[in-house]
C-alpha positions as a Python dict, from the first residue, in 0.01 Angstrom:
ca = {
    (1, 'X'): (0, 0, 0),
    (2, 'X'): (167, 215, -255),
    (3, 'X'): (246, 582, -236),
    (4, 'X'): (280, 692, -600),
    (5, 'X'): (227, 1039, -788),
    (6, 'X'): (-65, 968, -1012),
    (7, 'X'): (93, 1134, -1304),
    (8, 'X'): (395, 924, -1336),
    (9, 'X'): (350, 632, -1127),
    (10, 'X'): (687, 678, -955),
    (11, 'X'): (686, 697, -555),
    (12, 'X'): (561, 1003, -453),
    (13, 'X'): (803, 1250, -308),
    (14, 'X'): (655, 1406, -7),
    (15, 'X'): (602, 995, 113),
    (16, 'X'): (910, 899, 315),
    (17, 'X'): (847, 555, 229),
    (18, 'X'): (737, 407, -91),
    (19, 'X'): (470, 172, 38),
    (20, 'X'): (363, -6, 380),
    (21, 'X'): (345, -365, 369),
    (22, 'X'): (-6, -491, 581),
    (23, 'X'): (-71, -832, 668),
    (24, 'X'): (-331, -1068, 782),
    (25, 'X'): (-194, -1046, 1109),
    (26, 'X'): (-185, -711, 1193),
    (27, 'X'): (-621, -731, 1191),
    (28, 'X'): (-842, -990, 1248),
    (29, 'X'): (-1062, -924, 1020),
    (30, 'X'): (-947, -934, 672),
    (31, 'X'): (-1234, -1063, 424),
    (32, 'X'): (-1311, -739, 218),
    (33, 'X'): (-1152, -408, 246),
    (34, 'X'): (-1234, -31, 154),
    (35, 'X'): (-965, 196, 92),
    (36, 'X'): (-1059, 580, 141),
    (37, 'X'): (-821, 844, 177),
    (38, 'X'): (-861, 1233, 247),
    (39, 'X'): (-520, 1466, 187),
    (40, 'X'): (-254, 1285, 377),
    (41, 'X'): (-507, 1019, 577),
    (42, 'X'): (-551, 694, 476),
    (43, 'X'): (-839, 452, 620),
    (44, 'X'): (-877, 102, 545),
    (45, 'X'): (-1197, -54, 651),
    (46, 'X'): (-1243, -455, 692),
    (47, 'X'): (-1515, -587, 731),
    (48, 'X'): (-1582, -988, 781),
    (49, 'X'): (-1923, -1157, 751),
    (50, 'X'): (-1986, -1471, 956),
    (51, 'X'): (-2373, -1676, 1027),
    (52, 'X'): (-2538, -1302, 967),
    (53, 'X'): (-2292, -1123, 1160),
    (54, 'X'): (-2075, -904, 1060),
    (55, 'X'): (-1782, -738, 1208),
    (56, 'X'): (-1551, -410, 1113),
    (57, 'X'): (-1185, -323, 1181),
    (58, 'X'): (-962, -3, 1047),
    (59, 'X'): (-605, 86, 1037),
    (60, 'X'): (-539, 447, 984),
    (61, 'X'): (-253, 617, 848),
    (62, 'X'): (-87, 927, 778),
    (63, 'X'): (113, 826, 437),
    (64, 'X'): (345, 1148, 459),
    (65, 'X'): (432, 1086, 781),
    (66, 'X'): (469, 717, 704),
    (67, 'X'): (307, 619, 1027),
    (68, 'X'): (8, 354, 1138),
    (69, 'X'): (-188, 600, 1358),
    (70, 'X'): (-449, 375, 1487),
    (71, 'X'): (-530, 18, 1468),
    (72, 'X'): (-854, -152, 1565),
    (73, 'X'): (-978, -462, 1566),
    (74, 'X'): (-1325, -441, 1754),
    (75, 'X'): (-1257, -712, 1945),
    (76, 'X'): (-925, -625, 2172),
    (77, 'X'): (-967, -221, 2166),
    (78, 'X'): (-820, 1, 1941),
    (79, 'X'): (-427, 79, 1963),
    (80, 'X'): (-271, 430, 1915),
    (81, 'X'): (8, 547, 1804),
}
């Protein structure tokens, strides 16, 4: 995930890091995934549909600080930071 200023695409100052790399590891659920973000919060929501189940997971972050706040998975708990 990137942390650009909308109005010239360049990394956005108040981020101390220009993006956070996620990968398929860090949740085990990975099939779709809804970005919503509120001031300096970010939420990314997976969701995974299996034999009409269906299971969620989020990360959370706080892009200014440049910290994962909370993972979880829904199966193994959720992990703060």
């Amino acid at each position: 995930m990137h942390f650009r200023k909308l109005s010239t695409n360049e990394p956005h100052p108040l981020a101390p890091l220009a993006y956070m790399d996620f990968h398929k590891e860090d949740c085990k659920i990975w099939e779709s995934c809804n970005t919503v973000s509120y001031e300096e919060r970010v939420a990314m929501v997976f969701q995974d549909r299996e034999e009409g189940t269906r299971e969620a997971a989020a990360i959370i972050l706080d892009w200014r600080m440049g910290k994962v706040l909370l993972v979880s998975d829904g199966e193994q708990g959720d992990s703060l930071y």
